[in-house]
NUDREN-378834 format. One record per residue: residue in three letters; x, y, z negated of N, C-alpha, C in turn. Coordinates in steps of 0.1 Angstrom, whole numbers, plus 5000, padded with zeros to 4 digits. Layout:
<rs>
alaXYZXYZXYZ
...
</rs>
This chain:
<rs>
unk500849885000500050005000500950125000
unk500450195008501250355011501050435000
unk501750504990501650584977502350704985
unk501350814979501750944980502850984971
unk504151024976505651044971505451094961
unk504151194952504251214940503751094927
unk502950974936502950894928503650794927
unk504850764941506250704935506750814923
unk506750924926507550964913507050974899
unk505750954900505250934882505550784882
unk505450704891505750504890507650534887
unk508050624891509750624884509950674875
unk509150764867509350824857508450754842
unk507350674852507250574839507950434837
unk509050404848509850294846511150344840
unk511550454846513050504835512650554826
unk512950504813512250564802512950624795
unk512650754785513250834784514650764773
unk514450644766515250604763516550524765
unk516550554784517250464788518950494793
unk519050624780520550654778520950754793
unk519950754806520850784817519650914822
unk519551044809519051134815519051224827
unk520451194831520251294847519251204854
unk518951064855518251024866516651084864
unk516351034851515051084851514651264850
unk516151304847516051484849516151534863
unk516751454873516651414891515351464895
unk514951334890512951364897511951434892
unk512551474881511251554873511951724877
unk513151734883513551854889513151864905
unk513551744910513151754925511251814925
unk510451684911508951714915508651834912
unk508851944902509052054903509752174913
unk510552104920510552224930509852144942
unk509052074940508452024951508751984966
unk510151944959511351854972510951734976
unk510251724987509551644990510451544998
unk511051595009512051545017513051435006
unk513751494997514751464993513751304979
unk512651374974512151254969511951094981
unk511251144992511151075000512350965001
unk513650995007515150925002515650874993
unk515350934980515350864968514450734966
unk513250784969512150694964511450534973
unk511050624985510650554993510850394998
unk512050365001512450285002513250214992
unk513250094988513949974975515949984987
unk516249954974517949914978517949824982
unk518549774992518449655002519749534999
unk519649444992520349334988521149245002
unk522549285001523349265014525049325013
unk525349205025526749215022526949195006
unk526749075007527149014989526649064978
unk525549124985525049214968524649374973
unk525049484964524149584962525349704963
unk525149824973525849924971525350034978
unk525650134968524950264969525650374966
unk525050494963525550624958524950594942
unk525150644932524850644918523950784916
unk522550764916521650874919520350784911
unk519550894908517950844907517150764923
unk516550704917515350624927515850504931
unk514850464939514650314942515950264951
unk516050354964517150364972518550364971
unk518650404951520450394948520150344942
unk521250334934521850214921522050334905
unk521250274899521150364887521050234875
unk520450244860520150174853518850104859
unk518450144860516650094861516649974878
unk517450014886517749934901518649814899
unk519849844891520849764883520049654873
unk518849674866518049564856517149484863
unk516649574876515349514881516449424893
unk517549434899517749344904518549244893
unk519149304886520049164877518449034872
unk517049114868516449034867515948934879
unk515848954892515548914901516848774902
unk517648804905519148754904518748624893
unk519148654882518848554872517548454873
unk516448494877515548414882515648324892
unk516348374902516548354912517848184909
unk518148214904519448144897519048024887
unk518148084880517547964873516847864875
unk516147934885515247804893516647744908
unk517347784911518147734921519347574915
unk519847674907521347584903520847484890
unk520847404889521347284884521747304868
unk520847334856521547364843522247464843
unk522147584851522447734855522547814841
unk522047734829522247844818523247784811
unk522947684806524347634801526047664809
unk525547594824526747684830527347814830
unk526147904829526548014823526548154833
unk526748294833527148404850528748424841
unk529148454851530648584845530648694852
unk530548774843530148944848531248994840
unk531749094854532849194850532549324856
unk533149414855533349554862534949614860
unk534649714874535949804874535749954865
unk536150024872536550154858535550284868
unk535250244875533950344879532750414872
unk532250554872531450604864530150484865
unk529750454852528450344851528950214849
unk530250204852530150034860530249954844
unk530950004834531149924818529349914815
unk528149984816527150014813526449934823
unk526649914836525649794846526049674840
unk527649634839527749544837527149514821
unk527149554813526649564800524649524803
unk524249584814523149594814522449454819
unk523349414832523749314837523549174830
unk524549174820524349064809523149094804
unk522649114800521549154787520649094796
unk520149114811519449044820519648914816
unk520248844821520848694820520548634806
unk520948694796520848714784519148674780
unk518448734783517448724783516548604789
unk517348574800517048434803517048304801
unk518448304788518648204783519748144791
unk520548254796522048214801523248224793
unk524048174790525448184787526248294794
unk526948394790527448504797528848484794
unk529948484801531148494801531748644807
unk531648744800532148844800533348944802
unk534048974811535249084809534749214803
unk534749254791534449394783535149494789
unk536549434794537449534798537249574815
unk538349654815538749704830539249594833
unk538749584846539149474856539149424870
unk539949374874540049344891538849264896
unk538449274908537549164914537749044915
unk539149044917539348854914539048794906
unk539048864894538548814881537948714879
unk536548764886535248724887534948604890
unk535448574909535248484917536348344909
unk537648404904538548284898537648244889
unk536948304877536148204870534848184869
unk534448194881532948124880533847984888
unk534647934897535347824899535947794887
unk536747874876537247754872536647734856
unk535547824855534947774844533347714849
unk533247694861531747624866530947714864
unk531147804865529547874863528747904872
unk527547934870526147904882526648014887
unk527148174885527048254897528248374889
unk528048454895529348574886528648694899
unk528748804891528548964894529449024887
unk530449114898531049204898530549364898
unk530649444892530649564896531549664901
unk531549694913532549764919531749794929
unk532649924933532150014952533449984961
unk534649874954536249894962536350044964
unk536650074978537450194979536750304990
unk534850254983534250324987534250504976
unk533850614983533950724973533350734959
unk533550864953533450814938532250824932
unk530950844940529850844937529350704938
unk529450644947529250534950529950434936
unk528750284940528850154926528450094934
unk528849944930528249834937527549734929
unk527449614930527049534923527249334935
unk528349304930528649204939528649084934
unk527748974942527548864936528048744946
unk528548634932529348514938528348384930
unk528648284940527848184939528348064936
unk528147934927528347874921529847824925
unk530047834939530947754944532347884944
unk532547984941533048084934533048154948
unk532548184958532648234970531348364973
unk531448454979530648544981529248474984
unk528148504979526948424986526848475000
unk526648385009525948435023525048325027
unk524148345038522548325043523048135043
unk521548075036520248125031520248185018
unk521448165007521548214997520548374991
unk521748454999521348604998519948605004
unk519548565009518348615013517348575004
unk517348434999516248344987516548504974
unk517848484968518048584963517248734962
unk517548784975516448934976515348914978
unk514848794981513348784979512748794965
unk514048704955513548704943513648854936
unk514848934937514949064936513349144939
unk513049134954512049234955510349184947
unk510849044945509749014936509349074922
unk510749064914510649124901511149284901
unk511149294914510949534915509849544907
unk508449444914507249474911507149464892
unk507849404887507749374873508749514863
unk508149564853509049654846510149594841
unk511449704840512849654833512449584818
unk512549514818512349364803513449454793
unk514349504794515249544781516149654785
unk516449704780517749884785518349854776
unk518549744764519349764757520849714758
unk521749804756523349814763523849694746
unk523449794740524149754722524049624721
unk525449534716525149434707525349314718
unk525649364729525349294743526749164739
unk528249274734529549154732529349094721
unk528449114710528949064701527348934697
unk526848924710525648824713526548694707
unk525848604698526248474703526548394715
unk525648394727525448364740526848394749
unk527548504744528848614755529748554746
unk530448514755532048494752532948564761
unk533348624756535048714757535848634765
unk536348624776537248524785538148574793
unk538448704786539348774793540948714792
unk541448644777542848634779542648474784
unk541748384783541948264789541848274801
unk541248304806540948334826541948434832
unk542748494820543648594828545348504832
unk545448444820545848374816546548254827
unk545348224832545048084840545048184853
unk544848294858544848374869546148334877
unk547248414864548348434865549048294873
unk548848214862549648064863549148004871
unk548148024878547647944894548348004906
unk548348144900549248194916550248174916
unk550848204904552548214904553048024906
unk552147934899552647804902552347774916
unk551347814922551547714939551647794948
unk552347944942553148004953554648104950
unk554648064941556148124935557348034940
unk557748074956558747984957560347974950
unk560548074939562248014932562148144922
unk561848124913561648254905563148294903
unk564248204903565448274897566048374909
unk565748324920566248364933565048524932
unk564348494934563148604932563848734921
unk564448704907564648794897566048854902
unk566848804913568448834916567748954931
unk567148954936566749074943567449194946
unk567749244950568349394950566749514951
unk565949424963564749504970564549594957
unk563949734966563149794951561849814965
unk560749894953559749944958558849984954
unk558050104957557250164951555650084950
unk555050134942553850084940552650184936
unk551750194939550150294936549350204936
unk548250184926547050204923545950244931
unk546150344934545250414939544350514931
unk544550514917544050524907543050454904
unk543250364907542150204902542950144890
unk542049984894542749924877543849814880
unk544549834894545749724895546549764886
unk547649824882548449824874548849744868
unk548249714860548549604850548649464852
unk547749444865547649314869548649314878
unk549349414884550049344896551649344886
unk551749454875553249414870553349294863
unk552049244858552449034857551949014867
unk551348974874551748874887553248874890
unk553749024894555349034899556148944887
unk555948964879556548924864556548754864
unk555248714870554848554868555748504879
unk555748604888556948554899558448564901
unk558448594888559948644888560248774895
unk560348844898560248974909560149064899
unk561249174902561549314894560449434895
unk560349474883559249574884559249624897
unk558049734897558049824909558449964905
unk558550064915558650204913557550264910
unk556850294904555650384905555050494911
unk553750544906553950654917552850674903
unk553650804898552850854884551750924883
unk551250984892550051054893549150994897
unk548950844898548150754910548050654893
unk548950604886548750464881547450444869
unk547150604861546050514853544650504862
unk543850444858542350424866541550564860
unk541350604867540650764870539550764881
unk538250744879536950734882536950834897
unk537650964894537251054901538451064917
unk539151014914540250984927540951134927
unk541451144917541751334920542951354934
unk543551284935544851294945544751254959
unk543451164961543451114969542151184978
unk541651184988540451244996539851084996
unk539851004998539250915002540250774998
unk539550714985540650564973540350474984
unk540850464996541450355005542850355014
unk543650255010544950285014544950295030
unk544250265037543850195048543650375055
unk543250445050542750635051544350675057
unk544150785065545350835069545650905058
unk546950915051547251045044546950935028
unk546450825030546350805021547650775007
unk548150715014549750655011550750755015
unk550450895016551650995012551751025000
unk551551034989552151034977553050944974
unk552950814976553350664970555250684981
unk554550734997556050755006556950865003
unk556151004997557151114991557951034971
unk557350964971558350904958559150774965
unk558950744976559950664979560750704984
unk561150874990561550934997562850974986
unk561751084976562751094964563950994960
unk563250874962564650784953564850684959
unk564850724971565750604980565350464988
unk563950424984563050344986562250324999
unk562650155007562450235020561150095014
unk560550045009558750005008557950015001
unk556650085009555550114998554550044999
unk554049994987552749904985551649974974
unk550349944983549449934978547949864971
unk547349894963546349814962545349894965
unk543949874965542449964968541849984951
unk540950014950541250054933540449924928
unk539849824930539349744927540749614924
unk541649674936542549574939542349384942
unk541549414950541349274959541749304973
unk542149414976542849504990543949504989
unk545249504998546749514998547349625008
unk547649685007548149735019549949775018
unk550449775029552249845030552549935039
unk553649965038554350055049556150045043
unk556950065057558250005056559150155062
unk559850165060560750265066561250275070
unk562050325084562450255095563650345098
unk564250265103566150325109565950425106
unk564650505118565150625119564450735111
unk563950695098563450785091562150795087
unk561150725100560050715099559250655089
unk557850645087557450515081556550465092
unk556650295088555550185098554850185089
unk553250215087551750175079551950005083
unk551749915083551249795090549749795089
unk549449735101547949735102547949605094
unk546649585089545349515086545949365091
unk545849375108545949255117547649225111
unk548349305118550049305113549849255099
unk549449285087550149175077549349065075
unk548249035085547648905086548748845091
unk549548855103550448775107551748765097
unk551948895092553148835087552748735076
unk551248735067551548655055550748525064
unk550548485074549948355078551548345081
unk552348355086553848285093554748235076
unk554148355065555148295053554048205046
unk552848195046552248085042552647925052
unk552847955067552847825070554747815065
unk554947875064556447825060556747785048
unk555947825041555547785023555247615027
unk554147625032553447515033554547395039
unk554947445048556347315052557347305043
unk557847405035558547335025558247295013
unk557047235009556247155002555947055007
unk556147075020555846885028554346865031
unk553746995036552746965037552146975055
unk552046825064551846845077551346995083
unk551747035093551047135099549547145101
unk549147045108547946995111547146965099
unk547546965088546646945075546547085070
unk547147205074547047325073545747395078
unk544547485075543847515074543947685072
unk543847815087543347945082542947955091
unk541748105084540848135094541148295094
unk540548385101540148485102538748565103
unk538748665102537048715112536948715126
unk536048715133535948765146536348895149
unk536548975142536549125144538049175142
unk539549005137540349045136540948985146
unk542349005146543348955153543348815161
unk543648785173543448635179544948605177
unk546248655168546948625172546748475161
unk546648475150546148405146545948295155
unk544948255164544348165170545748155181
unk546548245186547748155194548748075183
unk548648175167549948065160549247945159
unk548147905157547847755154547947635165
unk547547735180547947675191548947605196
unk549947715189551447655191552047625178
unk551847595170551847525158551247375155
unk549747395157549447295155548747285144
unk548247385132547847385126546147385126
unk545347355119543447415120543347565123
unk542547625129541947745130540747755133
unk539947855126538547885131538548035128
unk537748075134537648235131535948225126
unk535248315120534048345112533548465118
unk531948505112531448665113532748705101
unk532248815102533048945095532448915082
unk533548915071533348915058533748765052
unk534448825038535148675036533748595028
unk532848615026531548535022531648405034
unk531548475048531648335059533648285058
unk534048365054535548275057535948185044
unk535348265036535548155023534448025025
unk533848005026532647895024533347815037
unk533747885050534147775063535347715056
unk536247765049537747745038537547575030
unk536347595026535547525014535347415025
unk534647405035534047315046535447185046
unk536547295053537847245055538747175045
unk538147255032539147185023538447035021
unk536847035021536446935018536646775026
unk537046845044537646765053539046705052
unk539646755039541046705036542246795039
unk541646925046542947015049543147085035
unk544847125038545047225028544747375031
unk543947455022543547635024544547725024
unk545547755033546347815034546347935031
unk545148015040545048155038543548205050
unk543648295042542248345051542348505054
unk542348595062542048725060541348765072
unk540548935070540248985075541049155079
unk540749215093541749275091541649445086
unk540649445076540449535065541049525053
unk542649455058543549445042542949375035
unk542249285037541549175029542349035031
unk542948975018543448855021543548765012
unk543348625015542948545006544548405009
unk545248405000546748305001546548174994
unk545048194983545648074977543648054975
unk543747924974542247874966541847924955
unk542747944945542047924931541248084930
unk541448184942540248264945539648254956
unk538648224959537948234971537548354974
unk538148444977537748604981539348664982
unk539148774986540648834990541048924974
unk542048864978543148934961544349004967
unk543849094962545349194967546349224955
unk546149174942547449104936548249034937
unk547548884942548148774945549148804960
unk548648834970548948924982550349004981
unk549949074969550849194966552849144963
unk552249044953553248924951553748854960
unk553148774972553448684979554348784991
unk553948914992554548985000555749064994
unk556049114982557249124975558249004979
unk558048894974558848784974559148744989
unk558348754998558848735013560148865017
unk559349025013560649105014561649055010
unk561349024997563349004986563548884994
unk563348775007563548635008564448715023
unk563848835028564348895040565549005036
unk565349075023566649175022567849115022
unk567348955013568548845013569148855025
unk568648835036569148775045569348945060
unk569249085051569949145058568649205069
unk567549155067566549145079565049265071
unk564549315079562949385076561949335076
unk560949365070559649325073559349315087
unk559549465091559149515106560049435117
unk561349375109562149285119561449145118
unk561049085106560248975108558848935117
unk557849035116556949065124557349065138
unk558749105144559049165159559248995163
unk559948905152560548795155559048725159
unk557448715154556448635154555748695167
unk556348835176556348865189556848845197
unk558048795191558848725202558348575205
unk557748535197557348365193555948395199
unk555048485201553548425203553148545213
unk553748605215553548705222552948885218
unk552948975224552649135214551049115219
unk550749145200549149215203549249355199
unk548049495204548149595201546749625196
unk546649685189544949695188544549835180
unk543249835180542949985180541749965175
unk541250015160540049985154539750095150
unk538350155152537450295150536550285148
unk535750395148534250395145533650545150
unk532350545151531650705155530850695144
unk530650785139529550815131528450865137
unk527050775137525950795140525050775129
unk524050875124523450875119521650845117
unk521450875132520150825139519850715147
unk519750635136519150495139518650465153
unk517650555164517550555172518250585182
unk519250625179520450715188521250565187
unk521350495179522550355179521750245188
unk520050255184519450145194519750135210
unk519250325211519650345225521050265232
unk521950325221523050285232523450165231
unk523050065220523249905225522449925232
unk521049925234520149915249521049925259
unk521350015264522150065274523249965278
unk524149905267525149855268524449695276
unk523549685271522949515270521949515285
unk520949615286520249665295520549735307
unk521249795303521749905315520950005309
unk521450165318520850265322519550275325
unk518650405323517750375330517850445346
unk516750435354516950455370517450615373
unk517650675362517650815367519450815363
unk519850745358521650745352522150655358
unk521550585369522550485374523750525384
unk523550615386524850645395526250685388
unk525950725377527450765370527650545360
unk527150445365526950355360528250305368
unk528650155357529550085366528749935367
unk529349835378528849745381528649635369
unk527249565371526549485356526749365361
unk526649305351525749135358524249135355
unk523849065358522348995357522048875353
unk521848855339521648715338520348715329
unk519148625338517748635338517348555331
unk516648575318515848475303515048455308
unk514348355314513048325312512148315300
unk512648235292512648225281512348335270
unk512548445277512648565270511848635276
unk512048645286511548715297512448865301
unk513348855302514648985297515548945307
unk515849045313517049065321518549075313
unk519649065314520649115305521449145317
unk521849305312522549335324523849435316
unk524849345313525949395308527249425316
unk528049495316528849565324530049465327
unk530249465338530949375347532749405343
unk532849505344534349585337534549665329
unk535249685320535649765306536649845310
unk536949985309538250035318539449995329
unk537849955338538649855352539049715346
unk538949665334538749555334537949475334
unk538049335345536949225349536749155330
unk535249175328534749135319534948945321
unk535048895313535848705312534548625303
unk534248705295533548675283532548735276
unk531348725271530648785263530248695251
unk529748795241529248735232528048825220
unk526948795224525648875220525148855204
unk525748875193524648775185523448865176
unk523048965186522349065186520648955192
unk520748955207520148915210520148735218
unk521348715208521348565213522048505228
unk523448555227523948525246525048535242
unk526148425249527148375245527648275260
unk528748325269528948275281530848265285
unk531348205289532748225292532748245306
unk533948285312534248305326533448375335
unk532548435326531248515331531648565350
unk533248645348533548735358533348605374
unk533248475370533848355379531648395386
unk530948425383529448445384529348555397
unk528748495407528648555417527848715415
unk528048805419527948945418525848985429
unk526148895436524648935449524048915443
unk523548855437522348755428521948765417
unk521048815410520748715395520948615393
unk521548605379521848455375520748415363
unk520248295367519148255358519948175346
unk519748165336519948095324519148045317
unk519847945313518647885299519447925286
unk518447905276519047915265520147795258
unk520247685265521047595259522347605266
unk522347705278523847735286524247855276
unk523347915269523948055266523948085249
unk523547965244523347975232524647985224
unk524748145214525948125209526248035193
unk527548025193527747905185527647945170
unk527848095168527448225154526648215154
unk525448215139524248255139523448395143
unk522648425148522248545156521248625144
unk521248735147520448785137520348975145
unk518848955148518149075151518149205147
unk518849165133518249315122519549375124
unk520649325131522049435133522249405153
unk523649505153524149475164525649415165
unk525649325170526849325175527449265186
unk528149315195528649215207529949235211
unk530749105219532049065220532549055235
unk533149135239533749135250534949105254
unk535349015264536648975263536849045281
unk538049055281538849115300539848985296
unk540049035315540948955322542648985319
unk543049095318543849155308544449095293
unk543649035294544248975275543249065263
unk542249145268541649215263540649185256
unk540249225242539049175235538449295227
unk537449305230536349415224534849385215
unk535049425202533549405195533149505190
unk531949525194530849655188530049615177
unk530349695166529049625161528849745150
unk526949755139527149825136527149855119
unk527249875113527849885098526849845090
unk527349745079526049735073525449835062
unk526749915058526849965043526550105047
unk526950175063527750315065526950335080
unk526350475083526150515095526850535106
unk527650385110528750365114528550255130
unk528650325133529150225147530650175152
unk530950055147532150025146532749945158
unk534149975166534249935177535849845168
unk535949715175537449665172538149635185
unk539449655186539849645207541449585203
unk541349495211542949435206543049385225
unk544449395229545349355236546349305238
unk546349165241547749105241548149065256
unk549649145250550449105263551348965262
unk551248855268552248715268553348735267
unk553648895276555148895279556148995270
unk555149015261555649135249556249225256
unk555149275266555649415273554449515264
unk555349595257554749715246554149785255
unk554949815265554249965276552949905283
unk553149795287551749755297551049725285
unk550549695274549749645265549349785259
unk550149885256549850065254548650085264
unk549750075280548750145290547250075288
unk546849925288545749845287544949915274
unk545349915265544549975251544550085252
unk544850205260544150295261543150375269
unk543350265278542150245291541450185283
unk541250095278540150065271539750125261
unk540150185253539750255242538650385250
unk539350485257538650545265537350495271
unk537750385273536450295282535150325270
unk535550255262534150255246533950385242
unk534850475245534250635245533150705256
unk533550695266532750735278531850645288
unk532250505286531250395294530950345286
unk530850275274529950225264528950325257
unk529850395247528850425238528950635241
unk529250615252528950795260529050865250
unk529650915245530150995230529851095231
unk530251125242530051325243528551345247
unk527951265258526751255259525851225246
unk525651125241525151095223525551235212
unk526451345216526951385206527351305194
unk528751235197528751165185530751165187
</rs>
């Protein structure tokens, strides 16, 4: 039933109650209903927070649409229901709920439990500041039915999340999440059952698991991938280190510690965890500009590597400094390669076959991945985007007898060892110190090691962006366009399509034949379901009829987003797709040249790049 926006706001103002400790929200709407901001209630109110991408994230505001106390109770209760009836003795098993150092997040999580609590669950608790891995390591290694994190990562500082893992210690993804927000939007309709924060640690039910789980963190990583701690402590390497002003610190100087490996340099204006990001424009290392503070103190004292974490620190990021003064950032993809070549080389000197080796990636990252296994010999599969699908395909594999090498995505997300199923950028942080000091030994760079795994598989170059679009209809359009064509009045500034005819559907699909002069090889739809190789080999005169069992792709499809895969003749590979979290249309474009010609693989990537500006997504035309 349709409610007039002033009576969502008396339905919010008799659900946050005045005792519920968080008076700006309910001083929000009783100011907006007063100046009779109708617009702005509308955004707040109108629409529920939408349960995705592993859970819940928002701005930290009043109403239905962010994440406040009152959105944080009504889904922790949905959640727990949801969980009780699913898992198997789910209360005895127990949740583990942690948070990072973000404004609210000690108080969701607080609020969080008390949910559960109320259910007649067992709560295993971090009270303290804490990393994301936390979480996912012990709902695996203490069994428990599910674990919620709170955190936004290295989203800005208004923004909170609320991230949930599922029995098997892995991000939930479909049909999970979805049973999940059904049960969520079930219990919206029900009032918050308790606001009470107090008395939450010192419950019988909550046990404190912070030094046993941290404990056991430590000694899982450092035992099955600490290759020589004495050799590791003799180092000369130094190198700086940031935070980001999150809550790594502490966790990455033991990890280094569990690995034998000498402190780091600091970077003092960045190390305690500070809510508000004062130094930084934007707490992602991954941001231009973001990692000049951390390079001007490596500058000062002589230090040619800088490492980072994201403030949650399940993110990694570096940068190296080069002969001639410069600094190399490494992309995302780049230290996917370099920590997949020191995992498989870990992995052989433990005696463990190639071919019993197991990593994957996303679709949206690097293929070089898929040539090292090629010519290795090892498993590979690539996943959708998000380690929720790369961890659970991990899980598949391990259960088929392989060993989990490593998994990442190339958002600085990377996962080296099992005993987390999600990406840890401590463990990361470590395994990549200890490969430096294994290379200073030997006289050699990071950036020389990486040139050596180009020489071996050939150069990829790649180029990852985004537009910001903010009207939903403006993003429809132009996948239309992209999938459909033009309409009859724009075809002449068009380039040549294919035609391949759904009956089935009853739909034409008429996608573009070349990408910056390049013959399209490949597509991949899982927007609207179409998935074809060698497309360009498809005679040009004609419509080509299809069925759905020639074209059916082998990813699950899903309507409610966009995304599509294009591969050239070139070595070229392109995916559009669009954000789930962000008014974001995100393009990924990678290029490999066989013959590790830098210049011809330049010239290719920036014809194409251009291409997704002015023939895909018409930028200047869209205003975008």
């Amino acid at each position: 039933m349709f409610l007039p926006i002033e009576r969502l706001a008396e339905r919010w103002l008799s659900e946050d109650k005045v005792d519920s400790r968080d008076p700006e929200t309910r001083g929000q709407i009783e100011s907006l209903l007063a100046a009779n901001d109708k617009d702005t209630l509308e955004k707040l109110l109108r629409n529920r927070i939408e349960f995705g991408t592993a859970g819940l994230r928002a701005r930290m505001e009043a109403g239905y649409s962010r994440l406040n106390r009152l959105t944080v109770i009504t889904a922790s209760q949905g959640l727990a229901a949801y969980v009780a009836k699913a898992v198997d003795g789910a209360q005895q098993r127990g949740v583990v709920v942690g948070h990072d150092h973000r404004h609210n997040s000690a108080a969701f999580a607080r609020l969080t439990a008390r949910a559960f609590l109320d259910r007649g669950f067992h709560v295993y608790l971090y009270p303290g500041l804490g990393l994301t891995p936390e979480v996912p390591f012990a709902v695996k290694r203490l069994g428990a039915a599910c674990g919620v994190m709170i955190t936004a990562s290295h989203n800005p500082k208004d923004d909170n999340g609320y991230k949930v893992y599922w029995e098997n210690g892995a991000q939930i993804c479909p049909p999970v999440d979805e049973a999940i927000a059904q049960s969520i939007g079930e219990n919206q309709q029900m009032e918050p059952q308790s606001w009470d924060e107090d008395g939450v640690e010192a419950d019988p039910n909550v046990e404190d698991v912070t030094l046993r789980m941290m404990d056991a963190y430590f000694e899982a990583a450092a035992g099955g991938l600490a290759a020589d701690r004495e050799a590791n402590s003799r180092t000369e390497l130094r190198y700086v280190y940031t935070p980001m002003h999150g809550v790594g610190a502490p966790f990455a100087a033991r990890m280094l510690a569990a690995f034998g490996l000498p402190p780091f340099v600091p970077v003092p204006d960045q190390m305690s965890p500070d809510p508000d990001f004062p130094s930084v424009a934007f707490p992602n290392p991954e941001e231009k500009g973001a990692l000049d503070m951390a390079k001007a103190v490596a500058d000062a004292q002589g230090v040619g590597l800088v490492l980072a974490n994201d403030p949650d620190a399940d993110r990694f990021a570096a940068a190296e400094k080069q002969p001639d003064g410069s600094w190399l950032a490494f992309t995302g993809d780049q230290l996917g390669t370099i920590f997949a070549a020191a995992v498989l080389a870990m992995a052989r000197s433990a005696g463990i076959p190639d071919e019993r080796v197991a990593m994957v990636n996303s679709t949206v990252s690097s293929r070089m991945l898929s040539v090292m296994a090629q010519t290795e010999g090892f498993r590979y599969t690539d996943t959708l985007t998000g380690f929720k699908y790369m961890a659970n395909e991990l899980l598949i594999l391990q259960r088929q007898g392989l060993f989990v090498g490593f998994g990442y995505e190339e958002a600085i997300g990377y996962m080296i060892h099992d005993h987390v199923l999600d990406k840890d950028g401590v463990t990361a942080l470590a395994v990549f110190v200890q490969l430096a000091a294994q290379l200073h030994a030997q006289g050699k760079s990071v950036a020389e090691y990486l040139e050596d795994q180009y020489a071996r598989y050939g150069y990829f170059v790649s180029a990852n962006s985004y537009f910001v679009c903010p009207d939903p209809v403006k993003t429809a359009h132009i996948f239309s366009r992209i999938r459909y064509g033009p309409s009859e009045e724009q075809t002449s500034a068009d380039v040549q399509r294919f035609e391949f005819v759904r009956s089935e559907y009853g739909d034409t699909l008429r996608y573009p034949r070349t990408i910056g002069g390049f013959p399209v090889s490949y597509i991949r739809d899982l927007t609207t379901g179409f998935e074809m190789r060698d497309v360009d080999k498809v005679p040009a005169e004609t419509p080509q009829k299809v069925t759905l069992d020639e074209c059916r792709p082998t990813f699950p499809v899903s309507g409610s987003s966009h995304m599509v895969t294009f591969e050239t003749r070139n070595g070229g590979r392109l995916t559009m797709r669009t954000s789930g979290t962000e008014p974001k249309l995100k393009y990924y474009l990678e290029v490999r040249n066989q013959d590790n010609d830098r210049a011809a693989a330049a010239r290719d990537l920036e014809a194409m790049v251009n291409a997704v500006a002015c023939e895909l997504v018409q930028a200047t035309e869209n205003g975008l």
